[in-house]
LOGU-279704 format. One record per residue (C-alpha): residue number from 1; x, y negated, z negated. Coordinates in steps of 0.25 Angstrom, whole numbers, plus 5000, padded with zeros to 4 digits. Layout:
# residues N
+-----+------+-------+------+
: pos : east : north :   up :
+-----+------+-------+------+
: NUM :    X :     Y :    Z :
...
+-----+------+-------+------+
***
This chain:
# residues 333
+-----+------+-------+------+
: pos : east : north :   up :
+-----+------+-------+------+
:   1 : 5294 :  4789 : 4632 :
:   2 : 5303 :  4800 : 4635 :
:   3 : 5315 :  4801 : 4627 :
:   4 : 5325 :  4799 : 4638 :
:   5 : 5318 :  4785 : 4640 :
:   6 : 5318 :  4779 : 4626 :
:   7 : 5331 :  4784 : 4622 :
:   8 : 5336 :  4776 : 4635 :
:   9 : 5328 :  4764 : 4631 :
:  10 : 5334 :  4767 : 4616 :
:  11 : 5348 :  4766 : 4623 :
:  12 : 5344 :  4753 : 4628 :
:  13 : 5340 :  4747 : 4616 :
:  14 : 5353 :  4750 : 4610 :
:  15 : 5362 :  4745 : 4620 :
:  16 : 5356 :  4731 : 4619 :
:  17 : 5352 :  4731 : 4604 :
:  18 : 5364 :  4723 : 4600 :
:  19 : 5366 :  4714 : 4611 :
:  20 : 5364 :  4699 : 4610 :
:  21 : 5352 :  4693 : 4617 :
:  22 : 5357 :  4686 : 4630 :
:  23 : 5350 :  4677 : 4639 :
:  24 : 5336 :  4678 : 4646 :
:  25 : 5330 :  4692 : 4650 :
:  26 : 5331 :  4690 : 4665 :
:  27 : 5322 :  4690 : 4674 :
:  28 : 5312 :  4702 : 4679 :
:  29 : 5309 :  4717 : 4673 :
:  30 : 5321 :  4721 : 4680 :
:  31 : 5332 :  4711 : 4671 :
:  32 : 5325 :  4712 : 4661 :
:  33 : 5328 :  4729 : 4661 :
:  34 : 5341 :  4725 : 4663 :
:  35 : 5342 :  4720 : 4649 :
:  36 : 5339 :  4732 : 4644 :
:  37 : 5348 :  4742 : 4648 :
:  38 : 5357 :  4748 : 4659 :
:  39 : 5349 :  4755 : 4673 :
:  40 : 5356 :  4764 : 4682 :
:  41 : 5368 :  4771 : 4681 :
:  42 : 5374 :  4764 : 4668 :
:  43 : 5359 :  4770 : 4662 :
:  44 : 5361 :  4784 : 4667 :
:  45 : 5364 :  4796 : 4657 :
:  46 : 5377 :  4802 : 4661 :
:  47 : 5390 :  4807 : 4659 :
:  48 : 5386 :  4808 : 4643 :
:  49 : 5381 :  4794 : 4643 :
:  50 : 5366 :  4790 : 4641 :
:  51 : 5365 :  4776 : 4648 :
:  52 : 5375 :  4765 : 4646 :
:  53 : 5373 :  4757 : 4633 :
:  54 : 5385 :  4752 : 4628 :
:  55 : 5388 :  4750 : 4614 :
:  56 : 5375 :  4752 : 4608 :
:  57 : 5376 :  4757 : 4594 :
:  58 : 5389 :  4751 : 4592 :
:  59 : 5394 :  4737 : 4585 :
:  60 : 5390 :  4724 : 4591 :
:  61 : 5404 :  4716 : 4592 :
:  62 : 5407 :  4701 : 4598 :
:  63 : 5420 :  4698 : 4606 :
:  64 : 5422 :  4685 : 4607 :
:  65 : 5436 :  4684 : 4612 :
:  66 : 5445 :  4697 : 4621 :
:  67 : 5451 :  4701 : 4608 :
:  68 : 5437 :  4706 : 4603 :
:  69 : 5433 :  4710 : 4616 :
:  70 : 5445 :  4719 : 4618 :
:  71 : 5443 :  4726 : 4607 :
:  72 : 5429 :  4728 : 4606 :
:  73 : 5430 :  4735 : 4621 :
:  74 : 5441 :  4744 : 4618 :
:  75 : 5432 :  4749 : 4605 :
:  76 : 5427 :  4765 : 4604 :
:  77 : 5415 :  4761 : 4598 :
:  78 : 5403 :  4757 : 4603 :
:  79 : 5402 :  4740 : 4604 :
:  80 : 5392 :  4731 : 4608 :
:  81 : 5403 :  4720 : 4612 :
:  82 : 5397 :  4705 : 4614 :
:  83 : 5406 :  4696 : 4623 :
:  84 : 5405 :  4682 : 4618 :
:  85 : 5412 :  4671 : 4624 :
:  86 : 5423 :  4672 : 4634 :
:  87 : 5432 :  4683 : 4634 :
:  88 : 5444 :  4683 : 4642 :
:  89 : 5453 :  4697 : 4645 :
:  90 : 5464 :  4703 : 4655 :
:  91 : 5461 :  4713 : 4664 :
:  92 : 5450 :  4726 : 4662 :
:  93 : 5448 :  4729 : 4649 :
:  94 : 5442 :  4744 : 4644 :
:  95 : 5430 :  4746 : 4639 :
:  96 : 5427 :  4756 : 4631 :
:  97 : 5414 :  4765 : 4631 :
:  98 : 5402 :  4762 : 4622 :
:  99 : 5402 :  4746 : 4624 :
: 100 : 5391 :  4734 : 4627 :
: 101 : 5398 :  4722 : 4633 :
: 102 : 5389 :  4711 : 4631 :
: 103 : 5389 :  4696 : 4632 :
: 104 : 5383 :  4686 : 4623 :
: 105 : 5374 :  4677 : 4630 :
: 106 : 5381 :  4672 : 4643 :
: 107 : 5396 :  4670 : 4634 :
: 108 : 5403 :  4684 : 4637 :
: 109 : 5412 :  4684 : 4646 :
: 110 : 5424 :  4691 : 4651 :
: 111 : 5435 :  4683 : 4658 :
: 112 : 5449 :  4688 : 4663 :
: 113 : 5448 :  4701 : 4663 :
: 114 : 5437 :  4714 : 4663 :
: 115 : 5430 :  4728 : 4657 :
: 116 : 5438 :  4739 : 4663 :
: 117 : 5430 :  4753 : 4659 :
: 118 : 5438 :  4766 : 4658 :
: 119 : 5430 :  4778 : 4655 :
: 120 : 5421 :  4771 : 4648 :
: 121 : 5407 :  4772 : 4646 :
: 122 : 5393 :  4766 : 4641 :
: 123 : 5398 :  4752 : 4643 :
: 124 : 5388 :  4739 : 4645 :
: 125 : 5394 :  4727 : 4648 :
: 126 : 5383 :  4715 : 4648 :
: 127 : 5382 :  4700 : 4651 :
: 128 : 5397 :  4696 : 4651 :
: 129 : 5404 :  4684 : 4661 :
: 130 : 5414 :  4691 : 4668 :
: 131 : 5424 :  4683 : 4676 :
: 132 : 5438 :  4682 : 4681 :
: 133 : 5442 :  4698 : 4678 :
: 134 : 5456 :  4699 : 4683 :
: 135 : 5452 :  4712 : 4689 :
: 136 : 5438 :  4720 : 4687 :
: 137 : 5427 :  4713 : 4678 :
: 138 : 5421 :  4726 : 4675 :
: 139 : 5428 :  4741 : 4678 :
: 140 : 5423 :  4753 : 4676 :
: 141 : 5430 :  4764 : 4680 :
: 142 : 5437 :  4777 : 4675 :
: 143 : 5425 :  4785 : 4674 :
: 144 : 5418 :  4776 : 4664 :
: 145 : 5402 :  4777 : 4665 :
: 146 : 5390 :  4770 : 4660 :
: 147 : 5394 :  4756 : 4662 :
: 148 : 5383 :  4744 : 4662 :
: 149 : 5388 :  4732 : 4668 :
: 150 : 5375 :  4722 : 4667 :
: 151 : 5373 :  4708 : 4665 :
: 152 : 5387 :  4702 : 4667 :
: 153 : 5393 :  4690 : 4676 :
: 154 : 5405 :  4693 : 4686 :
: 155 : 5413 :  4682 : 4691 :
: 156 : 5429 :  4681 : 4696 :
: 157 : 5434 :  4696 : 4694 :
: 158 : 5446 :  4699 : 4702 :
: 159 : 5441 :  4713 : 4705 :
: 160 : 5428 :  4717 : 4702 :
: 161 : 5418 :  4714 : 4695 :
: 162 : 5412 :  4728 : 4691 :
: 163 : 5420 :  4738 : 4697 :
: 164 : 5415 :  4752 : 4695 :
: 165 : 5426 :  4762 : 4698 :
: 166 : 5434 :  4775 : 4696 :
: 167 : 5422 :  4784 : 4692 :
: 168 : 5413 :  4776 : 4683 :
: 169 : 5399 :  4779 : 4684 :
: 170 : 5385 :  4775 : 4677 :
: 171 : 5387 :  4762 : 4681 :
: 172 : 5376 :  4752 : 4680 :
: 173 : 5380 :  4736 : 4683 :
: 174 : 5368 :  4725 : 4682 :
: 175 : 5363 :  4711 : 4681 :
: 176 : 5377 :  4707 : 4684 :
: 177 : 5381 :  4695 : 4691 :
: 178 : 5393 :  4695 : 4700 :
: 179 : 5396 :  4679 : 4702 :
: 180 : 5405 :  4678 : 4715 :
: 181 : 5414 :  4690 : 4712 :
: 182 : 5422 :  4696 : 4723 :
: 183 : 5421 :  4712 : 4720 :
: 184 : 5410 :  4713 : 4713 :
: 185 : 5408 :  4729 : 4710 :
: 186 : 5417 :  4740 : 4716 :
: 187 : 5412 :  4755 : 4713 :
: 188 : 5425 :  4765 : 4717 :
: 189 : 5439 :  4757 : 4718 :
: 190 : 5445 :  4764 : 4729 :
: 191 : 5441 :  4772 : 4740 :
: 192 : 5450 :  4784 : 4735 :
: 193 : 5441 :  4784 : 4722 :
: 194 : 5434 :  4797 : 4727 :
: 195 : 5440 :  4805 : 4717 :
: 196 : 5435 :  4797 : 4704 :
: 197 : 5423 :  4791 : 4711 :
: 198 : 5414 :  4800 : 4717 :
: 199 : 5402 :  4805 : 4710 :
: 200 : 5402 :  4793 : 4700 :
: 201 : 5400 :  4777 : 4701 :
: 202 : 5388 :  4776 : 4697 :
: 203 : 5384 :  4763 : 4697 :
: 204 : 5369 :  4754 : 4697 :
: 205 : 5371 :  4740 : 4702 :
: 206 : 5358 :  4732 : 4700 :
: 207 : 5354 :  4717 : 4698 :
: 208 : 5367 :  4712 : 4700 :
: 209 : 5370 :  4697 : 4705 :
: 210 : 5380 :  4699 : 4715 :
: 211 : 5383 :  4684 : 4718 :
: 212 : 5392 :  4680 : 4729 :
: 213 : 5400 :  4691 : 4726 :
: 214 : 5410 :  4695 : 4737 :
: 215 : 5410 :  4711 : 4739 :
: 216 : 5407 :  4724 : 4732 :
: 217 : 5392 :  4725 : 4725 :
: 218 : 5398 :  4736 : 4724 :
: 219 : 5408 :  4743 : 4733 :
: 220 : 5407 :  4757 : 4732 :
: 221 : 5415 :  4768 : 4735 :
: 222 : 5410 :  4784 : 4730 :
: 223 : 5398 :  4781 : 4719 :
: 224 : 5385 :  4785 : 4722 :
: 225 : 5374 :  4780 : 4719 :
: 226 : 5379 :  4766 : 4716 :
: 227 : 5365 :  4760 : 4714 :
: 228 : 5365 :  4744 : 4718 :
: 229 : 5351 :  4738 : 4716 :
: 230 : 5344 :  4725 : 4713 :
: 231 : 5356 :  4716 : 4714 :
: 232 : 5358 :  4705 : 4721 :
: 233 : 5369 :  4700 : 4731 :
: 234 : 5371 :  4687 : 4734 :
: 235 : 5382 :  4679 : 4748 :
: 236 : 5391 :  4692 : 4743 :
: 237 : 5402 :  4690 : 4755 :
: 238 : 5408 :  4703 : 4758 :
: 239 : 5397 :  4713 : 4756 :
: 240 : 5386 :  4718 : 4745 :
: 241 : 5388 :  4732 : 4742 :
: 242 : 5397 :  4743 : 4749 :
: 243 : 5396 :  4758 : 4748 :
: 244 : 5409 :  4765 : 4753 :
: 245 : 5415 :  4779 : 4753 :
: 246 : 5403 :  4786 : 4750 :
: 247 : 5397 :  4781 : 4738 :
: 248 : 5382 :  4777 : 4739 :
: 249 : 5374 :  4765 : 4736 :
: 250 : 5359 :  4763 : 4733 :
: 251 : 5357 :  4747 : 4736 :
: 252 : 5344 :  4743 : 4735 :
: 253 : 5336 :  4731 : 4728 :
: 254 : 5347 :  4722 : 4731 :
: 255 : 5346 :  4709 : 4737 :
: 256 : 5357 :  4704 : 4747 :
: 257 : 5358 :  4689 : 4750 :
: 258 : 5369 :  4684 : 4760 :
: 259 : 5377 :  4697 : 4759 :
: 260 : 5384 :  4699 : 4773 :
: 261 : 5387 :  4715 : 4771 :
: 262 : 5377 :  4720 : 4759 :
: 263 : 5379 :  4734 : 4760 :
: 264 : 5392 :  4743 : 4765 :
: 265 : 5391 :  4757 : 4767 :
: 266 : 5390 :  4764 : 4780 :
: 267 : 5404 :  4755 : 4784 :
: 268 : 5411 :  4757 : 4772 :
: 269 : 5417 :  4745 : 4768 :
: 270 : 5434 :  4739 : 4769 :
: 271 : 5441 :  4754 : 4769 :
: 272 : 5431 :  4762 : 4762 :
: 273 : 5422 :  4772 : 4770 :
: 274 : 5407 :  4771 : 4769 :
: 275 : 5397 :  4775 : 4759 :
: 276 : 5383 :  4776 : 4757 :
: 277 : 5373 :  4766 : 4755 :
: 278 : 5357 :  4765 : 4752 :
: 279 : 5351 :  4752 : 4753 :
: 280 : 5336 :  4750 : 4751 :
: 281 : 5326 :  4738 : 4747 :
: 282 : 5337 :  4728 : 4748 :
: 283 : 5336 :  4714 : 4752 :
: 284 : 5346 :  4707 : 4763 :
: 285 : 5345 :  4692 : 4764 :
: 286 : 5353 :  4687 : 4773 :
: 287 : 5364 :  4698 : 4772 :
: 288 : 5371 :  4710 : 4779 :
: 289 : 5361 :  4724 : 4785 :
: 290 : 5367 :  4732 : 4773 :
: 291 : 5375 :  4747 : 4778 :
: 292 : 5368 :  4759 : 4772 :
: 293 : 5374 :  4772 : 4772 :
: 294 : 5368 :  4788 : 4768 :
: 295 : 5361 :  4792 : 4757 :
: 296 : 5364 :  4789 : 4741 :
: 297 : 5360 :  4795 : 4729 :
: 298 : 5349 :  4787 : 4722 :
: 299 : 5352 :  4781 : 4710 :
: 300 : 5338 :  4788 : 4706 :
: 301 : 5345 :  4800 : 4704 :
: 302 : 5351 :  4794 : 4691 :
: 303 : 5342 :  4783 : 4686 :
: 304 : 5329 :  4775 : 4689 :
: 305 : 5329 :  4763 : 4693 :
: 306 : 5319 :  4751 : 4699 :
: 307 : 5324 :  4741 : 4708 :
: 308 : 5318 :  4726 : 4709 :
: 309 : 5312 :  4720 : 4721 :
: 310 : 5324 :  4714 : 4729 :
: 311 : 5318 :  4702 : 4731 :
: 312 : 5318 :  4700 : 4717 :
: 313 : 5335 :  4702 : 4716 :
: 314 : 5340 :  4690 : 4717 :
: 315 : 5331 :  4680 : 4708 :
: 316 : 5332 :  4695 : 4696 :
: 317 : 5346 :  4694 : 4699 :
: 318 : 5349 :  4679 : 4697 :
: 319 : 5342 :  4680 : 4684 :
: 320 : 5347 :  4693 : 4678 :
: 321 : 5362 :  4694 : 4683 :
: 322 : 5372 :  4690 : 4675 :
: 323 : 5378 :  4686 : 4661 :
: 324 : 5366 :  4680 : 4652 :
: 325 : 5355 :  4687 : 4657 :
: 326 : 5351 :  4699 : 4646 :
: 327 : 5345 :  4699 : 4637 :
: 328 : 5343 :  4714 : 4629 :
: 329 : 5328 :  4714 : 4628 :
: 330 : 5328 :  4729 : 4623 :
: 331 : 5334 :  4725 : 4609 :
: 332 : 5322 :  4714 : 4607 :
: 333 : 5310 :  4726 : 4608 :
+-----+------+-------+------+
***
């Protein structure tokens, strides 16, 4: 194996040693790789990081009540930080860099409030409930990097439920379920980003349940490529996924089922100017003609990647979104 390989795999290992068994593996290879480690951008070697793996190497601590969780947040050290219970807190709360989020079994869950990222980095947030965030669920922004957002339930967020803003970047966000939210996943805030924005916000979308949720899956403004494949979007009301002023999407593998408008690009969409979209080996059922627009750089150029049959999304999907569904298989060989 060459050395760039097993010192990946060695990563892995390390990232999931100390977390607690949760759940069944779920279904297929492709779940079941999921387990074991971030793919795409959050795995990519940049701006002095190595892949995303958390807290590895650090202290293994329990929060069991906002007071703990606080704290073990705001540490400088390294942390694996196991959610048990229910954890209720006020507004976006910082993470700091170097820390594994993970809930225990299906009990971790975050109420009230959310994780805000500031120039943080080598993050993984894992098999948490969040619900009722009185503004974002998850936020990363100001230039933080390396963020693994996999495995987690999103309900009744007032903003967004993963927003990924202000020049962040090697992004990956998996096996998540979004449960009727309204605005599921915003990558740029504001159409006069430009400044911050451009040349960053990376991001891989995959093998995410995006169920009855009403808009942005994502909207995007500047970030190229944002890579969205594999997921699966279920009766989403307003639209599935819209590329504007000038960023550029890969959407392909997906699996679209009663989607009125799955894909914006060549319009624009509400008062941003268009942006570029490629759309391949995607499946319509009873939805929309998708827009495509120009060319996008392949998410190939950074990483490797396979993407599942699309039939196969939505049965994967049902199985392996969502809180309660890993189980770290790398530790157990």
């Amino acid at each position: 194996m060459p050395l760039t390989s097993l010192r990946a795999v060695l990563v892995a290992a390390a990232a999931v040693l100390a977390l607690p068994s949760i759940g069944a593996t779920p279904a297929g290879s492709a779940a079941a790789a999921a387990a074991d480690g971030p793919t795409g951008f959050a795995a990519v070697n940049a701006l002095g990081q190595n892949g995303t793996t958390g807290g590895a190497g650090g202290r293994t601590v329990t929060a069991t009540n906002a007071d703990q969780f606080l704290e073990y947040i705001d540490s400088l050290e390294p942390l694996i930080i196991q959610v048990s219970g229910t954890i209720s807190i006020t507004s976006k709360q910082g993470v700091r860099p170097n820390k594994t989020i993970v809930g225990v079994g299906t009990s971790g869950h975050i109420t009230g409030g959310g994780l805000d990222f500031y120039r943080s980095y080598n993050v993984i947030v894992r098999n948490l409930r969040f619900t009722d965030a009185e503004d974002d669920a998850v936020n990363i922004g100001q230039n933080s990097h390396h963020i693994w957002i996999d495995h987690n339930t999103f309900s009744g967020a007032v903003d967004g439920s993963v927003d990924i803003v202000r020049g962040a970047d090697y992004v990956t966000v998996s096996w998540n379920h979004f449960d009727h939210s309204d605005k599921s996943m915003l990558i740029s805030h504001s159409d006069g980003a430009a400044g911050t924005d451009v040349g960053h916000l990376k991001a891989t979308i995959h093998h995410n349940f995006f169920d009855h949720s009403r808009q942005r899956h994502p909207r995007i403004r500047f970030g190229e490529p944002v890579h969205i494949y594999n997921n699966y979007y279920l009766g989403n009301e307003l639209y599935g996924v819209a590329s504007t002023m000038n960023a550029g999407a890969v959407v392909e593998g997906n699996y679209f089922e009663n989607v009125p408008h799955p894909l914006y690009s060549s319009s624009g969409y509400g008062d941003s100017g268009p942006g570029r979209a490629v759309q391949r080996n995607n499946v319509f059922v009873n939805s929309g003609t998708p827009e495509t627009n120009g060319t996008v750089v392949e998410p190939r150029t950074y990483y490797g990647y396979t993407v599942d049959p699309p039939q196969g999304v939505p049965s994967a999907v049902r199985a392996g979104a969502g809180v309660g569904k890993i189980t770290p298989t790398v530790a157990r060989r």
